[in-house]
NUPADREN-497576 format. One record per residue: residue number from 1; residue in one letter; z, y, x of N, C-alpha, C in turn. Coordinates in steps of 0.001 Angstrom, whole numbers, plus 500000, padded with zeros to 6 digits. Example, Ala and Ser with C-alpha at 12.3 -4.5 7.8 and 13.67 -1.06 7.14 Angstrom:
2
REC drentor lumdren   n.zz   n.yy   n.xx  ca.zz  ca.yy  ca.xx   c.zz   c.yy   c.xx
REC       1       A 507800 494310 513190 507800 495500 512300 507800 496700 513200
REC       2       S 507080 497750 512850 507140 498940 513670 507870 500030 512900
***
This chain:
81
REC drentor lumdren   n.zz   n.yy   n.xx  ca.zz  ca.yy  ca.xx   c.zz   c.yy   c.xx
REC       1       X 621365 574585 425477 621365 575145 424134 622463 574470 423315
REC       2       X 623532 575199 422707 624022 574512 421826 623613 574635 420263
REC       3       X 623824 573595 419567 623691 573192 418222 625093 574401 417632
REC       4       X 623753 575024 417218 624501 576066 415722 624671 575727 414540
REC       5       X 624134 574971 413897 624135 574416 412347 623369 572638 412742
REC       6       X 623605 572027 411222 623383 570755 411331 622134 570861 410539
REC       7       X 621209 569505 410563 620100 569643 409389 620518 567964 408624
REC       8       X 620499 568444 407440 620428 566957 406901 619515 566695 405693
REC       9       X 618996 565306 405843 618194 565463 404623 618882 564243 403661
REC      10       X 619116 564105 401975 619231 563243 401599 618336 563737 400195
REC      11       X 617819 562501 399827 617331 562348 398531 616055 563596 398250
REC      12       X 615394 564121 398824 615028 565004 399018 614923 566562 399532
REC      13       X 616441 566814 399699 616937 567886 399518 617455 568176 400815
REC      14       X 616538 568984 401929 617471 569611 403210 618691 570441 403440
REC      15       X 619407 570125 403754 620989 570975 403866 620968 571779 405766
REC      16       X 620935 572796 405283 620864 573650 406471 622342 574284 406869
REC      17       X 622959 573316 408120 624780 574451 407754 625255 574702 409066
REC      18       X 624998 576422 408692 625711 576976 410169 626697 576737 410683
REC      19       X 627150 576651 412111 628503 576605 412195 628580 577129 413654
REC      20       X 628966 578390 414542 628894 578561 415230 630154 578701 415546
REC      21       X 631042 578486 414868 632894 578109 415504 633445 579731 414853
REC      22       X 632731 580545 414524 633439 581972 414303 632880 582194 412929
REC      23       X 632085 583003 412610 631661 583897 411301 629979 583935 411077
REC      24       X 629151 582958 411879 627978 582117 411761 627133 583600 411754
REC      25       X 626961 584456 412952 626292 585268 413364 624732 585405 413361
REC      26       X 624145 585813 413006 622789 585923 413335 622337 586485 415114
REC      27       X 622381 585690 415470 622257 585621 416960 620967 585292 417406
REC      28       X 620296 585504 418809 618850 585546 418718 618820 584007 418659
REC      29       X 619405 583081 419610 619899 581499 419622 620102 581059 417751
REC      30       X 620852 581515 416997 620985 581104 415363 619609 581247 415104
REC      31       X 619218 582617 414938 617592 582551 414475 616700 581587 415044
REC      32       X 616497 581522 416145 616165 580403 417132 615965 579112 415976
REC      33       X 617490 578705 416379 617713 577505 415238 617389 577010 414325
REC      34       X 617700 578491 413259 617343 578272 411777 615856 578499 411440
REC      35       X 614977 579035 412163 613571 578998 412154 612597 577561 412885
REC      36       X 613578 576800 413243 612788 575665 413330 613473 574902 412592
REC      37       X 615050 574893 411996 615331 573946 410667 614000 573953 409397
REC      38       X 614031 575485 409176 613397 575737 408017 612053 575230 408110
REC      39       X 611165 575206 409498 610353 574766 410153 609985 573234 409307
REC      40       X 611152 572486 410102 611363 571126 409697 611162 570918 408310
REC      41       X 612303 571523 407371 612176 571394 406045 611151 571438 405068
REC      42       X 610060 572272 405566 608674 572695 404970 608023 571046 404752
REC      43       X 608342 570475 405927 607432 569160 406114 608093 568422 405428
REC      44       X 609658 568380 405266 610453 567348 404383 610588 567546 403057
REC      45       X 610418 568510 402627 610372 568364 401015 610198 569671 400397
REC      46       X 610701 570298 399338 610442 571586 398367 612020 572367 398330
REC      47       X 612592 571257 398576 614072 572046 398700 614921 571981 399540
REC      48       X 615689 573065 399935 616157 573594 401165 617589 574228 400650
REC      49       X 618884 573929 401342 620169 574712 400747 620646 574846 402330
REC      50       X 620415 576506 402504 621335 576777 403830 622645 577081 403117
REC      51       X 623501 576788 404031 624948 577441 404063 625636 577094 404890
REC      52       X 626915 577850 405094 627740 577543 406306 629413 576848 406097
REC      53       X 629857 576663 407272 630826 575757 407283 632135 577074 407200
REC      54       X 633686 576467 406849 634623 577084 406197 634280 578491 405626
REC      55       X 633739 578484 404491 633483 579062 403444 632930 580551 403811
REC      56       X 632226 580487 405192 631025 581808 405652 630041 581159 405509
REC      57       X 629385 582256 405182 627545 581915 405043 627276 582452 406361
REC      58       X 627487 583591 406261 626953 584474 407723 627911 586302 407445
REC      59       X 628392 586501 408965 629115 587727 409139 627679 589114 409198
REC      60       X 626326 588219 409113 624913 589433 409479 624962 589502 411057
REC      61       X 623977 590418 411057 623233 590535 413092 624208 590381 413600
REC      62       X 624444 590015 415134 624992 590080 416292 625691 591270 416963
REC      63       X 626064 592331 416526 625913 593642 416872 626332 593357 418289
REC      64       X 627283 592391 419113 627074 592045 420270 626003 592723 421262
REC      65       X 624679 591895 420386 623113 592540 420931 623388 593921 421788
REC      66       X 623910 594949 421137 624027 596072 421072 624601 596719 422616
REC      67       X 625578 595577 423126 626047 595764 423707 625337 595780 425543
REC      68       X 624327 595390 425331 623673 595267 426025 622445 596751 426849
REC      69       X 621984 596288 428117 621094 597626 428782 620352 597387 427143
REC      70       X 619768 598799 427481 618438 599122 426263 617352 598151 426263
REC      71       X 617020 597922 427674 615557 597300 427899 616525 595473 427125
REC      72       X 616863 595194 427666 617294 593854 427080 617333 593811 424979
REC      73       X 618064 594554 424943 618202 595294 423348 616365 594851 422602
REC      74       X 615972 595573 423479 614436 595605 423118 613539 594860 422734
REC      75       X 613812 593867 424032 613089 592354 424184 613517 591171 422672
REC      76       X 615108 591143 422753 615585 590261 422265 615332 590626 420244
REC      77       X 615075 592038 419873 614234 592381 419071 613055 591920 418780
REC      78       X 612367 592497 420077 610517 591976 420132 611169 590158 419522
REC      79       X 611578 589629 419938 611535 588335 419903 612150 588440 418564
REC      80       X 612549 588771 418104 612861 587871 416806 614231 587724 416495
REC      81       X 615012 587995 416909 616995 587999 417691 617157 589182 417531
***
């Protein structure tokens, strides 16, 4: 698995920051990620700042996905990706 975003906490405040080397995709692996950062953060405090690295937040879904048989398409939906 690689590391998509970093988590950091200082002073209260979790910093959630994508960085997947391109345009910080929502990928089933990002969601993956960012649903156990946010996970984390619940337990660390009240505040939470996602954002991403050179000045993208996120390009939206994967349309990649798309590219795929149907039945795969499907699954990676069912799941959450």
């Amino acid at each position: 698995m690689n590391d998509l975003l970093t988590y950091q906490l200082s002073d209260g405040v979790a910093t959630i920051v994508m960085d997947d080397g391109k345009a910080n995709v929502m990928s089933a692996e990002m969601i993956s990620q960012l649903d156990a950062a946010f996970a984390r953060a619940r337990s660390d405090g009240p505040v939470v700042v996602p954002t991403g690295r050179r000045n993208i937040f996120s390009a939206g879904y994967d349309l990649a996905v798309f590219d795929q048989p149907q039945a795969v398409v499907a699954e990676t939906m069912r799941a959450g990706g």
